[in-house]
Every structure is written in C-alpha cells, then in structure tokens.
PyMOL Python script that loads the backbone (N, CA, C, O; Angstrom):
from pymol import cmd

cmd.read_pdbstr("""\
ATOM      1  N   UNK A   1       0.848  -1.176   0.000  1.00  0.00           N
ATOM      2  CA  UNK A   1       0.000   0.000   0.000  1.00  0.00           C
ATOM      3  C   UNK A   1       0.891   1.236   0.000  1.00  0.00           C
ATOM      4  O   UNK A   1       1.951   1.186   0.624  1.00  0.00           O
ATOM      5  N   UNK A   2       0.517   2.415  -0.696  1.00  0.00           N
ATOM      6  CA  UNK A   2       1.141   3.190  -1.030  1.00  0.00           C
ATOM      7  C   UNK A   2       0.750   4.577  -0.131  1.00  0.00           C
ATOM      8  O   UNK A   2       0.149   5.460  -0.743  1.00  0.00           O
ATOM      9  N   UNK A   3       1.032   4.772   1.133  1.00  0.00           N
ATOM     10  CA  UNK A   3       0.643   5.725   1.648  1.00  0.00           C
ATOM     11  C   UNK A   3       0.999   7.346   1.818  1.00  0.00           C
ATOM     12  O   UNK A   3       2.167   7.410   2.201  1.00  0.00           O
ATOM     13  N   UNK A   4       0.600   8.275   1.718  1.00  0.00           N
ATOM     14  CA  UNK A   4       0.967   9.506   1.602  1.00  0.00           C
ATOM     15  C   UNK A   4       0.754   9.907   2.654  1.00  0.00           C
ATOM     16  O   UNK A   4      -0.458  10.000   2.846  1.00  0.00           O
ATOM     17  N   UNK A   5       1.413  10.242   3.570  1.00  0.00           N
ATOM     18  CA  UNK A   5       1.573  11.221   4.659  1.00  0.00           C
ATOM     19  C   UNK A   5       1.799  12.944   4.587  1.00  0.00           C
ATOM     20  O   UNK A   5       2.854  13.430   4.180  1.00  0.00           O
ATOM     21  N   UNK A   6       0.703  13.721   5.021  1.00  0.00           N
ATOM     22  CA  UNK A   6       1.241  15.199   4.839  1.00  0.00           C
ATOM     23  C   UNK A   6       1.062  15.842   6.161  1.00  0.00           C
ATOM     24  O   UNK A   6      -0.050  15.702   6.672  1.00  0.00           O
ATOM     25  N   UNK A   7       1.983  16.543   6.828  1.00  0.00           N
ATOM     26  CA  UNK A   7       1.597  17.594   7.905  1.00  0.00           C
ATOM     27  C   UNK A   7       3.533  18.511   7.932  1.00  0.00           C
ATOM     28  O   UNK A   7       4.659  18.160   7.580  1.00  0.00           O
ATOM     29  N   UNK A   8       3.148  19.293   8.327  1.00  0.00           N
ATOM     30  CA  UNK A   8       3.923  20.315   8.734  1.00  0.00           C
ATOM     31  C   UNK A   8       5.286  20.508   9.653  1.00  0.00           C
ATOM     32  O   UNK A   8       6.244  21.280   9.615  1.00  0.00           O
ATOM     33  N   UNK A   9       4.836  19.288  10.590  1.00  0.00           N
ATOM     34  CA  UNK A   9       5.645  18.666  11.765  1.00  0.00           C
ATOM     35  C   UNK A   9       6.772  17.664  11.504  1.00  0.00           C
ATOM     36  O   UNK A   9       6.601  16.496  11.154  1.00  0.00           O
ATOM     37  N   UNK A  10       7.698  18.141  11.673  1.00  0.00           N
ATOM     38  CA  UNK A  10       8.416  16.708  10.826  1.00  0.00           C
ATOM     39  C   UNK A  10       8.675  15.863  11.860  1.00  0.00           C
ATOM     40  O   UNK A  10       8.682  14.714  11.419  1.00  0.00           O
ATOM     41  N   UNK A  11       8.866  15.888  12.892  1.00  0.00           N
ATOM     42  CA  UNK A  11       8.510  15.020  14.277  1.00  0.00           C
ATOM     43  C   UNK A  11       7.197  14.014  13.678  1.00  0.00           C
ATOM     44  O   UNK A  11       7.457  12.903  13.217  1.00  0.00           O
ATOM     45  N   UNK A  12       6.185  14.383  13.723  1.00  0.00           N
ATOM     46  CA  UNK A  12       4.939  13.537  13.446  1.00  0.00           C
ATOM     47  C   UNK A  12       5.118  13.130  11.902  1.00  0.00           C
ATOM     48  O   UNK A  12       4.144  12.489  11.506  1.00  0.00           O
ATOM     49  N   UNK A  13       6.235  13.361  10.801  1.00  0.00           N
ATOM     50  CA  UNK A  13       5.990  13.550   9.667  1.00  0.00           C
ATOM     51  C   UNK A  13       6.732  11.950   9.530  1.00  0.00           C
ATOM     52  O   UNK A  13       6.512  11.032   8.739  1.00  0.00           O
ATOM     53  N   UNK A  14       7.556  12.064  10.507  1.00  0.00           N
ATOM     54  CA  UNK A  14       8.973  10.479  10.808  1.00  0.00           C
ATOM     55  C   UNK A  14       8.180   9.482  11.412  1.00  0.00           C
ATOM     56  O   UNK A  14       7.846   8.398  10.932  1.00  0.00           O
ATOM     57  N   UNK A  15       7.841  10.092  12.817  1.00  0.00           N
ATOM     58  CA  UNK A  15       6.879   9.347  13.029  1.00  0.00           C
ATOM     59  C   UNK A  15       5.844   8.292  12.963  1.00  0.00           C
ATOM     60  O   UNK A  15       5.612   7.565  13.929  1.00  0.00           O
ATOM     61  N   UNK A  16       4.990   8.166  11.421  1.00  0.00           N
ATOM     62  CA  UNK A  16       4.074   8.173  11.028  1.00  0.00           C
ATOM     63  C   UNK A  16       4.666   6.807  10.060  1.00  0.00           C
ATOM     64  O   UNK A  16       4.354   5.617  10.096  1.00  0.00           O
ATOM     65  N   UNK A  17       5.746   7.637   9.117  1.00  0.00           N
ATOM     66  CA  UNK A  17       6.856   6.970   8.044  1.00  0.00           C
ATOM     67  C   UNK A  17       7.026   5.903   8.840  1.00  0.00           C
ATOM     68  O   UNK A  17       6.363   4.868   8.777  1.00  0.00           O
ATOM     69  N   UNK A  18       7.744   6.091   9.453  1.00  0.00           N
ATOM     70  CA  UNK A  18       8.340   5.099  10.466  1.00  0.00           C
ATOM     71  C   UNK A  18       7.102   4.039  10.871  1.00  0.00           C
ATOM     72  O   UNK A  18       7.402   2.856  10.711  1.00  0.00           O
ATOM     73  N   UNK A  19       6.236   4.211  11.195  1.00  0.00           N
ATOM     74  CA  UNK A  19       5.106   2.841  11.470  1.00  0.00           C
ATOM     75  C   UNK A  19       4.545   2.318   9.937  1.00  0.00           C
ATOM     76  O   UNK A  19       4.547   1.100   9.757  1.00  0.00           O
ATOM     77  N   UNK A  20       4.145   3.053   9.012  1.00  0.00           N
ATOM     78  CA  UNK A  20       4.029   2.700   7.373  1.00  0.00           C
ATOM     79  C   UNK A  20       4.710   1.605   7.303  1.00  0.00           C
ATOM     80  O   UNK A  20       4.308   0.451   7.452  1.00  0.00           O
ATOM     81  N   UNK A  21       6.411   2.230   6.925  1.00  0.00           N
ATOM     82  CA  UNK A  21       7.795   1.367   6.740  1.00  0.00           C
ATOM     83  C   UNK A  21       7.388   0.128   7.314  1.00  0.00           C
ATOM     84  O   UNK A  21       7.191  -0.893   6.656  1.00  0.00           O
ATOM     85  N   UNK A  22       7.212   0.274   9.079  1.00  0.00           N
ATOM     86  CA  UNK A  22       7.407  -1.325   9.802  1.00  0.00           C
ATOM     87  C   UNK A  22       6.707  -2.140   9.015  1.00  0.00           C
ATOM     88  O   UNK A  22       7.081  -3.250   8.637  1.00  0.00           O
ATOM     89  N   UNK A  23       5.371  -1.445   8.673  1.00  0.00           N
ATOM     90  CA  UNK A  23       4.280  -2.600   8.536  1.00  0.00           C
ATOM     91  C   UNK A  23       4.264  -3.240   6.781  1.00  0.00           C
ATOM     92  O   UNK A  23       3.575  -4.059   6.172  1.00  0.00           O
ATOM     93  N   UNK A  24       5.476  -2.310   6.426  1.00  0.00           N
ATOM     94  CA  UNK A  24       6.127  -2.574   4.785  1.00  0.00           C
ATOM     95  C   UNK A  24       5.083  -1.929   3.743  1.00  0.00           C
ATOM     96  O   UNK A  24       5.196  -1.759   2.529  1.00  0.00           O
ATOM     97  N   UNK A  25       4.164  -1.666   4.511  1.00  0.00           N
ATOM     98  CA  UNK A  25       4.008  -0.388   3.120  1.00  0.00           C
ATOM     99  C   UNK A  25       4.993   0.715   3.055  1.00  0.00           C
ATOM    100  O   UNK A  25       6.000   0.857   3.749  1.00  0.00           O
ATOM    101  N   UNK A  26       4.440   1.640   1.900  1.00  0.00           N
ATOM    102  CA  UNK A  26       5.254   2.816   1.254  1.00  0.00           C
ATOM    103  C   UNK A  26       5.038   3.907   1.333  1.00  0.00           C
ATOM    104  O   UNK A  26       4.247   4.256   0.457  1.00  0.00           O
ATOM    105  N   UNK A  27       5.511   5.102   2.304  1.00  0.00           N
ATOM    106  CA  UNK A  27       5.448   6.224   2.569  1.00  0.00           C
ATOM    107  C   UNK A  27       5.845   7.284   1.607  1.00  0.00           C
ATOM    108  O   UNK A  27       6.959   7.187   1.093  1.00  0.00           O
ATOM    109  N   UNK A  28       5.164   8.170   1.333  1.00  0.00           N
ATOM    110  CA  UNK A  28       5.426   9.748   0.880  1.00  0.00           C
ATOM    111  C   UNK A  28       4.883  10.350   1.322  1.00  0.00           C
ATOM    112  O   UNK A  28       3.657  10.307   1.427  1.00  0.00           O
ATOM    113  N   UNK A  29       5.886  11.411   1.893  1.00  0.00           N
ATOM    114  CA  UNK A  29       5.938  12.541   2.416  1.00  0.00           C
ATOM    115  C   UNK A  29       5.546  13.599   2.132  1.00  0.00           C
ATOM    116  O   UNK A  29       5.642  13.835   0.927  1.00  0.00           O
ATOM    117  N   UNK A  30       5.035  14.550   2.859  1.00  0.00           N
ATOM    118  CA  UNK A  30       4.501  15.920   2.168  1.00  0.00           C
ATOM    119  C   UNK A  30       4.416  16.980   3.239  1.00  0.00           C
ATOM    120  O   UNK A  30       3.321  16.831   3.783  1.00  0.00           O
ATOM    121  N   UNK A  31       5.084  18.000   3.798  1.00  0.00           N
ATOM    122  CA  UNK A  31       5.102  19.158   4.298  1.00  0.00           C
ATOM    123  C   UNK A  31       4.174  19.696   4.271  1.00  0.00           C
ATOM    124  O   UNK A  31       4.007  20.246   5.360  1.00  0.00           O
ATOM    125  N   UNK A  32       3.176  19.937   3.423  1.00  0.00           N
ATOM    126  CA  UNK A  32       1.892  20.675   3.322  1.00  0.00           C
ATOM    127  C   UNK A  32       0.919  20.528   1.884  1.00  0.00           C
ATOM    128  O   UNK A  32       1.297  20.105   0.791  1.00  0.00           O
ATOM    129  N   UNK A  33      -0.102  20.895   2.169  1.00  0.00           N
ATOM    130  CA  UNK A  33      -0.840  20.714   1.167  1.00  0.00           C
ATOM    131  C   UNK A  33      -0.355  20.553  -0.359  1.00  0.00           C
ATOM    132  O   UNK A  33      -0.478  19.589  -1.114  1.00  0.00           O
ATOM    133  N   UNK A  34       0.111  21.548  -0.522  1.00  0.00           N
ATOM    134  CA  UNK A  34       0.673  21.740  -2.303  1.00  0.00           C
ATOM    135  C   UNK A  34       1.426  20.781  -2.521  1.00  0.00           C
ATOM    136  O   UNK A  34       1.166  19.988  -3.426  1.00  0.00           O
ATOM    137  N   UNK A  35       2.728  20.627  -1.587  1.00  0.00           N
ATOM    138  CA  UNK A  35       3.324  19.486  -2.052  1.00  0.00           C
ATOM    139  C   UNK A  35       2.590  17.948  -1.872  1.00  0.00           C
ATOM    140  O   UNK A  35       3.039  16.995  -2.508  1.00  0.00           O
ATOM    141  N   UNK A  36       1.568  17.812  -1.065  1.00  0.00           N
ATOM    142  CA  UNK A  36       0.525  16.372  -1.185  1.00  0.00           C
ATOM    143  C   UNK A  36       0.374  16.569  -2.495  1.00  0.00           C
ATOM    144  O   UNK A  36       1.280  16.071  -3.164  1.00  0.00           O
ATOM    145  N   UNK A  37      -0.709  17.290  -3.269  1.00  0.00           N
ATOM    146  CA  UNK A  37      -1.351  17.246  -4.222  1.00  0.00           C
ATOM    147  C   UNK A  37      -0.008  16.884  -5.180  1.00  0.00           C
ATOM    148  O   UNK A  37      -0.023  15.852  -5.851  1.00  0.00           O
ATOM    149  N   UNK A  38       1.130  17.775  -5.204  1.00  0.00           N
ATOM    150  CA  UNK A  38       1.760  17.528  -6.012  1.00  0.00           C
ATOM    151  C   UNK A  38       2.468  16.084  -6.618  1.00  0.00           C
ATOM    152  O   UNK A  38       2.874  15.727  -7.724  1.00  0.00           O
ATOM    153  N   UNK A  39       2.371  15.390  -5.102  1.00  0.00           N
ATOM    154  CA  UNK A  39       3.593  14.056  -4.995  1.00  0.00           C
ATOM    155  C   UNK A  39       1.904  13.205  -5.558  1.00  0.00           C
ATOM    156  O   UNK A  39       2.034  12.359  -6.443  1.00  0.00           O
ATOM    157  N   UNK A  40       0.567  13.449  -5.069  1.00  0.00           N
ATOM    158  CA  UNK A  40      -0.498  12.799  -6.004  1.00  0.00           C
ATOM    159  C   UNK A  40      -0.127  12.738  -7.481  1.00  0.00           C
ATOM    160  O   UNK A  40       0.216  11.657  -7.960  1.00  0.00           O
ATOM    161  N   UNK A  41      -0.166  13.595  -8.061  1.00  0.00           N
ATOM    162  CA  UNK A  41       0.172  13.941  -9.629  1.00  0.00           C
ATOM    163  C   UNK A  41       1.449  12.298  -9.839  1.00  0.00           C
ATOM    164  O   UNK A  41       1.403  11.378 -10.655  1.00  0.00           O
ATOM    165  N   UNK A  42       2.101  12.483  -9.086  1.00  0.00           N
ATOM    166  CA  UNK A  42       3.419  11.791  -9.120  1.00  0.00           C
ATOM    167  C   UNK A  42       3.384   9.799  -9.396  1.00  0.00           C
ATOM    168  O   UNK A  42       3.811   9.023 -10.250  1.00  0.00           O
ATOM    169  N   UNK A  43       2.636   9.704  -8.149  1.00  0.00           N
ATOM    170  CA  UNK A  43       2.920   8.392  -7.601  1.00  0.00           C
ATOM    171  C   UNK A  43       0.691   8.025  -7.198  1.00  0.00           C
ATOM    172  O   UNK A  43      -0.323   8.699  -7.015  1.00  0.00           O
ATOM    173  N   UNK A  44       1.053   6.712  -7.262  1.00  0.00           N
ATOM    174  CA  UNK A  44       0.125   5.940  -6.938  1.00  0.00           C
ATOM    175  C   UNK A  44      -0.445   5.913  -5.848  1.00  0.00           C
ATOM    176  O   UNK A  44      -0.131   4.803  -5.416  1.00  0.00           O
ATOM    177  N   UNK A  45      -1.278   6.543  -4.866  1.00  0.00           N
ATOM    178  CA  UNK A  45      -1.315   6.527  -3.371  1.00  0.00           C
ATOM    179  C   UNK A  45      -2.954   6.058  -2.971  1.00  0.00           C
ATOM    180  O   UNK A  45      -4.040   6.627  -3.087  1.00  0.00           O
ATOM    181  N   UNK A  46      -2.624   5.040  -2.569  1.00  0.00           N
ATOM    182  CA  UNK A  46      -3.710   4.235  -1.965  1.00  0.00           C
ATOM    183  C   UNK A  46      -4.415   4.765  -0.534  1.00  0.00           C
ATOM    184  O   UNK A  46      -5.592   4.548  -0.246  1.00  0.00           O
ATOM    185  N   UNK A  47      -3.349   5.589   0.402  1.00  0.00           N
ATOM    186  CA  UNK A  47      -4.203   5.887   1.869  1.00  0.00           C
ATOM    187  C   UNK A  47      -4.106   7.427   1.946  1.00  0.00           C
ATOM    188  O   UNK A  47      -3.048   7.742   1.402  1.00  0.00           O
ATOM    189  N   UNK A  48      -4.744   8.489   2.380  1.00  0.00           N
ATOM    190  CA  UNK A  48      -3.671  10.060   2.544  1.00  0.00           C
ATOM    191  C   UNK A  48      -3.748   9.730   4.438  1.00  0.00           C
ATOM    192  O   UNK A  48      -4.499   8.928   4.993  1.00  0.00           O
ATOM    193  N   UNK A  49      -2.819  10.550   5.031  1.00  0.00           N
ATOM    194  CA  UNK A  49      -3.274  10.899   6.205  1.00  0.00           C
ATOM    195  C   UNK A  49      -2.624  11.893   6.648  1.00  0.00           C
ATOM    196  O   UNK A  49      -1.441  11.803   6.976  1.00  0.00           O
ATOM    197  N   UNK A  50      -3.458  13.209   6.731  1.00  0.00           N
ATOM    198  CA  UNK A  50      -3.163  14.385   6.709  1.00  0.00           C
ATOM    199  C   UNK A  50      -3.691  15.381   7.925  1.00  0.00           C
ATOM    200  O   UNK A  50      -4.857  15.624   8.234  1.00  0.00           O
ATOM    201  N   UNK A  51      -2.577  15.838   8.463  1.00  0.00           N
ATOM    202  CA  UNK A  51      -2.873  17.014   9.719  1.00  0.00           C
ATOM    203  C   UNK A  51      -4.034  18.215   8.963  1.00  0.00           C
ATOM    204  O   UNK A  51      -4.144  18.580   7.793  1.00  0.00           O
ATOM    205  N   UNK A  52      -4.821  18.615  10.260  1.00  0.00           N
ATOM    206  CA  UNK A  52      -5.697  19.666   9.751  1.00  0.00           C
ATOM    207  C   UNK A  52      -5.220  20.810   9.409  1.00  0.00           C
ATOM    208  O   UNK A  52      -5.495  21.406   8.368  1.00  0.00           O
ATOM    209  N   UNK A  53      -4.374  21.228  10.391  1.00  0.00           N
ATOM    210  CA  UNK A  53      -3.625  23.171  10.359  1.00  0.00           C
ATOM    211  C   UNK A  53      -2.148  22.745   9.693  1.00  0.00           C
ATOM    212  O   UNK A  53      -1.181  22.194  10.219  1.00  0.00           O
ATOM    213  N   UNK A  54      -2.353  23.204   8.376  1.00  0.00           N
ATOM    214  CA  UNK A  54      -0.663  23.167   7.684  1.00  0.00           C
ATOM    215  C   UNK A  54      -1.147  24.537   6.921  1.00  0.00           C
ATOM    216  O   UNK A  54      -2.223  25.056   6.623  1.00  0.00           O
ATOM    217  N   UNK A  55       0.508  24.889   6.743  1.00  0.00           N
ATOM    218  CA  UNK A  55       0.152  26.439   6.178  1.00  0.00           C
ATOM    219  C   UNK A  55      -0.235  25.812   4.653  1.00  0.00           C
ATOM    220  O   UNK A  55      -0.119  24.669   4.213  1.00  0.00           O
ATOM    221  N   UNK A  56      -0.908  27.459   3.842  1.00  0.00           N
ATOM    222  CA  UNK A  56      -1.154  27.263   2.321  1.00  0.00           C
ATOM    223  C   UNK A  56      -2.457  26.476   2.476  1.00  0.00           C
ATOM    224  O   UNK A  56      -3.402  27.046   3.022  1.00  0.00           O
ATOM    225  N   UNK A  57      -2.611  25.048   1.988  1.00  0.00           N
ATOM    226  CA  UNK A  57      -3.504  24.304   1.899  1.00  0.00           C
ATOM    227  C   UNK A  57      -3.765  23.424   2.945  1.00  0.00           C
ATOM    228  O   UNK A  57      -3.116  22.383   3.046  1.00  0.00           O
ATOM    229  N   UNK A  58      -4.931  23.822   3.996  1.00  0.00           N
ATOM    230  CA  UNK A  58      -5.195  23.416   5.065  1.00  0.00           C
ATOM    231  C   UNK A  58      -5.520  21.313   4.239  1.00  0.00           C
ATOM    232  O   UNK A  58      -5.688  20.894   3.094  1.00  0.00           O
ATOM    233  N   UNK A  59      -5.443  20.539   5.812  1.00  0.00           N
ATOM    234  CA  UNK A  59      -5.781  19.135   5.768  1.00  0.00           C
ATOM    235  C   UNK A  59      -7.504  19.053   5.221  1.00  0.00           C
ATOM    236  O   UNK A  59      -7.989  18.121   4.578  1.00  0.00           O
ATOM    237  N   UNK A  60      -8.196  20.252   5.664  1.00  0.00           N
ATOM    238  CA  UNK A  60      -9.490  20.156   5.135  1.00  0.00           C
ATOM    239  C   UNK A  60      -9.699  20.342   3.636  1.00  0.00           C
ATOM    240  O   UNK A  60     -10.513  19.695   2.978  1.00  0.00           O
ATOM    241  N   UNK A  61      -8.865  21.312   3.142  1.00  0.00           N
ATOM    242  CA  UNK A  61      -9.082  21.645   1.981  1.00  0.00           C
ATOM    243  C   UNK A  61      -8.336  20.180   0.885  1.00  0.00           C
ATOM    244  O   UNK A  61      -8.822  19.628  -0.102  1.00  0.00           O
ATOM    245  N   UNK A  62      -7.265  19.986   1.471  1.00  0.00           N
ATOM    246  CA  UNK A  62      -7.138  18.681   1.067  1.00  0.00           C
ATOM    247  C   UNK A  62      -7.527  17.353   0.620  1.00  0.00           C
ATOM    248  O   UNK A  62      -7.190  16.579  -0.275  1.00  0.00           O
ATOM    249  N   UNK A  63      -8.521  17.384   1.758  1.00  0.00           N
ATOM    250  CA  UNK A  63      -9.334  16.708   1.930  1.00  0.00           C
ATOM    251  C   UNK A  63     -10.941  16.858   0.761  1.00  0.00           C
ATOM    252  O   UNK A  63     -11.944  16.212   0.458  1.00  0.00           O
ATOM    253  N   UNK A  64     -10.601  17.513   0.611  1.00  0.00           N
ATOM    254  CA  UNK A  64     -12.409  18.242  -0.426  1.00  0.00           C
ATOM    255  C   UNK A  64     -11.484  18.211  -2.045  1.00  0.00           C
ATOM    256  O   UNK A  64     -12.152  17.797  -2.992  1.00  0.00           O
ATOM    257  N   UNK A  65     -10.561  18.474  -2.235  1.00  0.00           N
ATOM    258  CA  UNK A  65      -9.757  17.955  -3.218  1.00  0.00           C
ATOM    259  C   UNK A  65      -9.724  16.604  -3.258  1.00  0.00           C
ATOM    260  O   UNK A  65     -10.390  16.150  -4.188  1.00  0.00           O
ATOM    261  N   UNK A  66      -9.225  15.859  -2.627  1.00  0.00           N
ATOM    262  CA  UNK A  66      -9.295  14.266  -2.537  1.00  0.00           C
ATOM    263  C   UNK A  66     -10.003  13.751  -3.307  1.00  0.00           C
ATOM    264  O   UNK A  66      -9.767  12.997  -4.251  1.00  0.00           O
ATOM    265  N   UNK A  67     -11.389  14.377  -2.698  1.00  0.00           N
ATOM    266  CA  UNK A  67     -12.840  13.795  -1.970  1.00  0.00           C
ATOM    267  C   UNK A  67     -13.448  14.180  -3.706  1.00  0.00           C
ATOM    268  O   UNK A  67     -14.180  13.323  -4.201  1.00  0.00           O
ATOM    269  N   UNK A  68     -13.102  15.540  -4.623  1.00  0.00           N
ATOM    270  CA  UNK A  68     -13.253  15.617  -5.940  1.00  0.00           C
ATOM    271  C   UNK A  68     -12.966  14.524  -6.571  1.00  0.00           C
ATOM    272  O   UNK A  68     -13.702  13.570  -6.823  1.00  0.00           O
ATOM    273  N   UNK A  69     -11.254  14.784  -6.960  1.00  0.00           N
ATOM    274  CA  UNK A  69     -10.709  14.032  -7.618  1.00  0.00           C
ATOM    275  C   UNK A  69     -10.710  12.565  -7.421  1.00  0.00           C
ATOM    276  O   UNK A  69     -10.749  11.778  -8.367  1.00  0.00           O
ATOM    277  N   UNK A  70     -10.671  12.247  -6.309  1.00  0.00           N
ATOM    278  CA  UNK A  70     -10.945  10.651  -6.513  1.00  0.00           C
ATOM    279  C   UNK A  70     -11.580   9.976  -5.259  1.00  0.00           C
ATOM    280  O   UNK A  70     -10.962   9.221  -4.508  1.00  0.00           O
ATOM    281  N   UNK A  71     -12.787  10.309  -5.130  1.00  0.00           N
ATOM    282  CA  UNK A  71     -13.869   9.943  -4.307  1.00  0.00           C
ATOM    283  C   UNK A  71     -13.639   8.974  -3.503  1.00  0.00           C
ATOM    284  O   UNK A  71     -14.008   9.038  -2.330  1.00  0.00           O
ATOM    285  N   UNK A  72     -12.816   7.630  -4.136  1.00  0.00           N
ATOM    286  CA  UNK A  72     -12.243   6.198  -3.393  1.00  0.00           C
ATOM    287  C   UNK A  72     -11.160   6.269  -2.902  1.00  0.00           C
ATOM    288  O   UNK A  72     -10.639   5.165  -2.741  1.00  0.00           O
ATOM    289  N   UNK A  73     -10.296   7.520  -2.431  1.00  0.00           N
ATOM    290  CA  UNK A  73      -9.284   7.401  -1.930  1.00  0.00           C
ATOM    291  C   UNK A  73      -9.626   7.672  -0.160  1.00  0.00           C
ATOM    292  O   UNK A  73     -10.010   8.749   0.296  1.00  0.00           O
ATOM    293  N   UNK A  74      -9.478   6.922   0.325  1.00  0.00           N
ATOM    294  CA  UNK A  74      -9.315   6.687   2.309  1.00  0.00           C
ATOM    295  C   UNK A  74      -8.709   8.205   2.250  1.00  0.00           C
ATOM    296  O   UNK A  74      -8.037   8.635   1.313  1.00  0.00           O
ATOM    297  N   UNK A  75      -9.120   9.041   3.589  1.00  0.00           N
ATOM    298  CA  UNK A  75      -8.206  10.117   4.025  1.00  0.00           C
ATOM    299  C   UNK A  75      -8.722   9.870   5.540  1.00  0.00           C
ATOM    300  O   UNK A  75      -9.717   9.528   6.179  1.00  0.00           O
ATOM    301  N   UNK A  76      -7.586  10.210   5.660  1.00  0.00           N
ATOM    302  CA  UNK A  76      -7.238  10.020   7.561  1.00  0.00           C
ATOM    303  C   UNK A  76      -7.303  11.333   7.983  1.00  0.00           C
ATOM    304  O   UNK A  76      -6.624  11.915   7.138  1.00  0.00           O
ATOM    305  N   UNK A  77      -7.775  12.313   8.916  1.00  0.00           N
ATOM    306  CA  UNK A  77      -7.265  13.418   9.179  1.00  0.00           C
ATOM    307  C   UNK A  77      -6.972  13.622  10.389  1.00  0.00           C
ATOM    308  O   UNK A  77      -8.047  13.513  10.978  1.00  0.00           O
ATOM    309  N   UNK A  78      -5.981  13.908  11.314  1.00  0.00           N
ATOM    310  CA  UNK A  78      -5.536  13.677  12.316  1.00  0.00           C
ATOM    311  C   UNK A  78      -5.021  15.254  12.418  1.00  0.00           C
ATOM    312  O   UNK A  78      -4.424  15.897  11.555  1.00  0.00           O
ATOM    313  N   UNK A  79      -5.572  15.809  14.167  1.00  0.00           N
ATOM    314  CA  UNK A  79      -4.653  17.005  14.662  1.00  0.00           C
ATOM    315  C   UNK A  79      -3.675  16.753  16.074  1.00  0.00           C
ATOM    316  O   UNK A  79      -3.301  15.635  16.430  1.00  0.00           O
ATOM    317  N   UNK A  80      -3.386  17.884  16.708  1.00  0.00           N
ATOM    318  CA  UNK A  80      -2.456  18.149  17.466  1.00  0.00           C
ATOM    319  C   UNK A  80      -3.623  18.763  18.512  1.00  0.00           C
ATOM    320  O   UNK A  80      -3.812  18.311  19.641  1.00  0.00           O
ATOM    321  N   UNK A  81      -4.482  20.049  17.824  1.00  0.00           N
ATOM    322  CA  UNK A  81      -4.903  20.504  18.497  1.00  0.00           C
ATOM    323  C   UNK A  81      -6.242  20.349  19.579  1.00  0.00           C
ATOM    324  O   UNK A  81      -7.190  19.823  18.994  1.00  0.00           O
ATOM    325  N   UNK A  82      -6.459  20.594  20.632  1.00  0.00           N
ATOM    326  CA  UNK A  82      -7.508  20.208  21.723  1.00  0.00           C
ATOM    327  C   UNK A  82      -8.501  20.565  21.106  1.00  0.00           C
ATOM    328  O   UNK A  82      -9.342  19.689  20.900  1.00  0.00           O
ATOM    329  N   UNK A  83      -8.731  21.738  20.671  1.00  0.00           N
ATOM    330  CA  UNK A  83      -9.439  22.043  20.613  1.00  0.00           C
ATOM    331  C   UNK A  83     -10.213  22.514  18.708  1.00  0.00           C
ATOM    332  O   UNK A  83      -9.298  23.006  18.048  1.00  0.00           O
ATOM    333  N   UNK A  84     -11.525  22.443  17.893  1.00  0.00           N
ATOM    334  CA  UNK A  84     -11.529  22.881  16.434  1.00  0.00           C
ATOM    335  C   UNK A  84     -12.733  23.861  16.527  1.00  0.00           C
ATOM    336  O   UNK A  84     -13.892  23.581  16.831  1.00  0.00           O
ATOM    337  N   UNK A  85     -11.926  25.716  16.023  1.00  0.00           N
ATOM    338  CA  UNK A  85     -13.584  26.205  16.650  1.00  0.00           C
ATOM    339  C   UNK A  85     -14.038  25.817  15.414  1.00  0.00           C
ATOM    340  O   UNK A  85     -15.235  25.901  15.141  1.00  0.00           O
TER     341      UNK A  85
END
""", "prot")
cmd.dss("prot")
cmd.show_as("cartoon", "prot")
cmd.util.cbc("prot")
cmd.orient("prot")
C-alpha cells in the first residue's frame, strides 16, 4: 500500500513513516498541502493521512480535493490541536 503522509511537523511527519515502513508499506511525504497534491500527480497513493492546520492548503481543503478528484481514496485526518472552533 502506497501511503501519503502530509503535515507540517516533521517530528509527526517520521513518526508516522516510520510505522508505514514497519508494517512494509510505502510512505510519501509531504510538508503541506501543495506538495501532497503535487507528490499525487506523481505516484500511486492508496491511503492520505493528513494534519488539519498546515500552512497554504489546510488538511481540510485537502481533503475536499481528494474527496473531488478521486472519491475512493481513504483520508485520515488527524490534529495536534484540543481544541476545532
């Protein structure tokens, strides 16, 4: 499985990679929105799982892109924060 990981944090960004890897699927990486969409264009990605607050292209907006372009793709969205007003 070809998973795409995007958030901002590169702590949570290794993290994440790092449990993918164990379980022998395939991680790509993405800093923030633009570059997700972009590494999409790229490569084959079967799971996203993407932080909500990244600068540029929030995890939501990401997410509604996804959710366009390819309706059957899984998105995970995972935060940091306690609290979403």
């Amino acid at each position: 499985m070809n998973v795409l990981i995007a958030d901002d944090d590169k702590l949570i960004l290794e993290t994440i990679r790092k449990y993918v890897d164990y379980r022998g699927d395939v991680s790509f990486l993405a800093s923030d929105g633009s570059e997700a969409l972009a590494v999409m264009k790229k490569e084959s990605i079967d799971l996203v799982i993407t932080d909500i607050q990244m600068p540029g292209i929030s995890g939501f907006e990401l997410m509604k892109t996804i959710n366009e372009e390819r309706p059957e793709l899984p998105v995970i969205i995972i935060t940091g924060y306690a609290e979403m007003e």
